[in-house]
N, C-alpha and C positions, 0 to 999 in steps of 0.2 A: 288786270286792268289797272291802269296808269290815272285816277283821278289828277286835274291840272286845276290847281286851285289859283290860278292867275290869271287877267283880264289880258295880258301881253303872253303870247305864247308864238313862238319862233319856229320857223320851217325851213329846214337848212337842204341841202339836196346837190348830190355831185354824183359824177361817175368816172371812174379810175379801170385801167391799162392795172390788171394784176400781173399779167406776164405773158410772154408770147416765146415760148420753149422750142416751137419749131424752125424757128432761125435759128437761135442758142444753142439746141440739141441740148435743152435742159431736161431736169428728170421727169418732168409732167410728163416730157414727149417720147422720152427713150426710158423711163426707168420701170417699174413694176412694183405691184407691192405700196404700203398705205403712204402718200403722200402727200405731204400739207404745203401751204402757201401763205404768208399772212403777213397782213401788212395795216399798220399805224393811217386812221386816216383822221384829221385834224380838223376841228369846226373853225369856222372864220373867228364868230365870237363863242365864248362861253355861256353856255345855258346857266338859267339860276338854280335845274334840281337837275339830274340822269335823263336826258331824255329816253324817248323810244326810237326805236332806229327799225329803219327795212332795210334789207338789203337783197337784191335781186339777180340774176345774171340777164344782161342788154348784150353782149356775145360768147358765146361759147362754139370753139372750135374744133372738133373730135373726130378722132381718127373712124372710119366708117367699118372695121374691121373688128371691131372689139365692143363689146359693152359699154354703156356711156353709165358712170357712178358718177356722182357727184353731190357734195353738201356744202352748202354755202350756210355760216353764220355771222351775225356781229357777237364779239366778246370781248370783255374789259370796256363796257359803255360807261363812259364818265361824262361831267361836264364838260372837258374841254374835246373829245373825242372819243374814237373807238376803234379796237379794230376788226377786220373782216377777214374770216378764212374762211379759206377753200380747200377741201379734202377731197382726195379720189383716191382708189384704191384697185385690188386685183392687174389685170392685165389694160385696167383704160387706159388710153392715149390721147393725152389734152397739148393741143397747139398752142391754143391761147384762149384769154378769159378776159373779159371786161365785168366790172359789173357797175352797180346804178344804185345810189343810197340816198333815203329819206330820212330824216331825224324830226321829231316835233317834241317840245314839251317849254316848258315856264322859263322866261328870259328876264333879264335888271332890266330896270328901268332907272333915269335918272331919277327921277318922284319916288323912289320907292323910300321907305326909310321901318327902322326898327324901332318898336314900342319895349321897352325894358322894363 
């Protein structure tokens, strides 16, 4: 649990095109075996501590033939960003993937100031 010891706390929130393989004939879509995706996604401003972040899938495209795996995480959560991957593995076959992020935690304010 994330205590937010701030009276200004920030809610940032986007959804990003991770990739769409089955035009590409990328490896999500033709390849086999453990596959990763990841990609840098950037806050507007910079938070004042690490937020928290959700990250969810809003579309996922799969082959109807096979197994659907899939794990979606955020990793490397800083203030200025984070990024989100997506892993599948064995025989899945992923077309494309959207997904959908929430971030909240403690933001500057102009008024803020440090007691030394």
């Amino acid at each position: 649990m994330q205590i937010i010891n701030s009276s200004r706390i920030g809610i940032a929130q986007g959804s990003v095109d991770l990739f769409s393989d089955f035009e590409e004939g990328g490896d999500m879509w033709t390849g086999e075996g453990a596959r990763m995706r990841r990609q840098w996604i950037a806050f507007a401003k910079p938070y004042a501590t690490t937020p928290m972040v959700h990250v969810s899938l809003t579309l996922w495209d799969m082959d109807s033939a096979h197994n659907v795996r899939a794990d979606l995480t955020a990793e490397n959560v800083s203030e200025t960003g984070f990024e989100t991957v997506f892993r599948t593995w064995l025989d899945t076959r992923v077309a494309r993937v959207r997904i959908s992020w929430l971030a909240i935690g403690a933001v500057h304010h102009e008024d803020d100031w440090d007691v030394l």
